[in-house]
N, C-alpha and C positions, 0 to 999 in steps of 0.2 A: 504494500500500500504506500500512496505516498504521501509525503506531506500534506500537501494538500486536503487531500481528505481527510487525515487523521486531527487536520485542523478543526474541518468544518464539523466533524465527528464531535471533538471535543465541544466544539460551541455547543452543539446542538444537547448533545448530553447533558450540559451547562444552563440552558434556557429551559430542559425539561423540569430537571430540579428546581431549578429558581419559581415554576411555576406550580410544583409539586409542592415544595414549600411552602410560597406564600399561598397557599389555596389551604395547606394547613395550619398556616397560621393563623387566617381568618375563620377556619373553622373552633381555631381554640378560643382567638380573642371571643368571639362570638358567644360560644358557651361559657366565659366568664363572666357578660356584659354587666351584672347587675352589679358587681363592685364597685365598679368605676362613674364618671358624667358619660351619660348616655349618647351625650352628642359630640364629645370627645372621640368618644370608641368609635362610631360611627364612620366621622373623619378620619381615623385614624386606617378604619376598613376601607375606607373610599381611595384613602391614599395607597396602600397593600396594592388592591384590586386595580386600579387607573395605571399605577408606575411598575411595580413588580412583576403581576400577569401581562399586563401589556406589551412591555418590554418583551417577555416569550414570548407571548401570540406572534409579537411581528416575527421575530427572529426566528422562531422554529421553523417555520414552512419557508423561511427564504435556504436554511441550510437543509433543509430536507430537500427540498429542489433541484439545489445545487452538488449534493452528495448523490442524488441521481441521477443526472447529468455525469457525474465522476464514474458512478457505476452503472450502466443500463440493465443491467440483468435483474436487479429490484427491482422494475418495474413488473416483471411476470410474475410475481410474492403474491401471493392471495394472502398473506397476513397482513403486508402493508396496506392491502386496502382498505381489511376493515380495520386496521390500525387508525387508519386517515378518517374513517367514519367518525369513531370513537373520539378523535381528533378535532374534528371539526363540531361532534356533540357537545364537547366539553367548551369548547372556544363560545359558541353560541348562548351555553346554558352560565358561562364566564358572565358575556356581558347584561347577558337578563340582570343575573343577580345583580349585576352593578347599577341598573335601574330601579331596581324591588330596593335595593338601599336607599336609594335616593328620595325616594319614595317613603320610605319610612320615616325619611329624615327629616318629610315636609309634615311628618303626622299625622301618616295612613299606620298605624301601628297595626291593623290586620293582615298585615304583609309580613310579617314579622316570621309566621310557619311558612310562607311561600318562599319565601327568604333563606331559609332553612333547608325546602326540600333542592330549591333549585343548586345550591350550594353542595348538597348530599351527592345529587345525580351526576355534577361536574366531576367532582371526586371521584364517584368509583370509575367514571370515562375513564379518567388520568388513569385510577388502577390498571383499566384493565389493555389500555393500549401500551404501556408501561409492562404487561405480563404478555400480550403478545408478542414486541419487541423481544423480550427474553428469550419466551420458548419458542416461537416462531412454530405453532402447531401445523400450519397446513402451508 
């Protein structure tokens, strides 16, 4: 392999975690919330979610792209695809929740379990595109 790719490899490895992270981080801050100012914590999820996910969202699929472009035989992976499903569920169900926030912040507090599930379902995406990447079943 070359450089090259084991560069764009590393980023890519790099923006998953960073997005695997902060998606658990807002899952923790989240289930501590009633400690703290309510609308601190909030901002504080708005900022996680806006800077930290974001940052991956863009970055993954420019080096996922471009790592295939480096290797064309990926692209005949029937993992990768529904890797990319899973990929693009989670990306989607990302920005909802950063809505359903914003939302709550204006003082819709019934959003608050919407909030929650859509956050759940982004999650287990990450799990499980993260475990097909692994084992690459099919």
């Amino acid at each position: 392999m070359s450089n090259y790719y084991l560069i764009l490899k590393t980023i890519h490895i790099l923006m998953m975690a960073t997005w695997f992270g902060a998606a658990l981080s807002v899952s923790l801050i989240w289930a501590r919330r009633k400690k703290g100012d309510l609308n601190t914590v909030r901002e504080y999820l708005l900022g996680i979610i806006s800077r930290l996910e974001g940052i991956a969202i863009l970055v993954l699929p420019i080096t996922g792209v471009l790592m295939l472009v480096r290797d064309t035989d990926l692209i005949q992976a029937g993992w990768l695809h529904v890797k990319t499903v899973f990929w693009v569920i989670a990306l989607v169900l990302s920005y909802v929740s950063r809505n359903k926030l914003k939302k709550i912040q204006t003082g819709q507090e019934a959003q608050e379990r919407s909030f929650e599930l859509v956050r759940s379902g982004m999650f287990l995406s990450l799990i499980v595109a993260v475990v097909l990447v692994q084992f690459k079943p099919f």
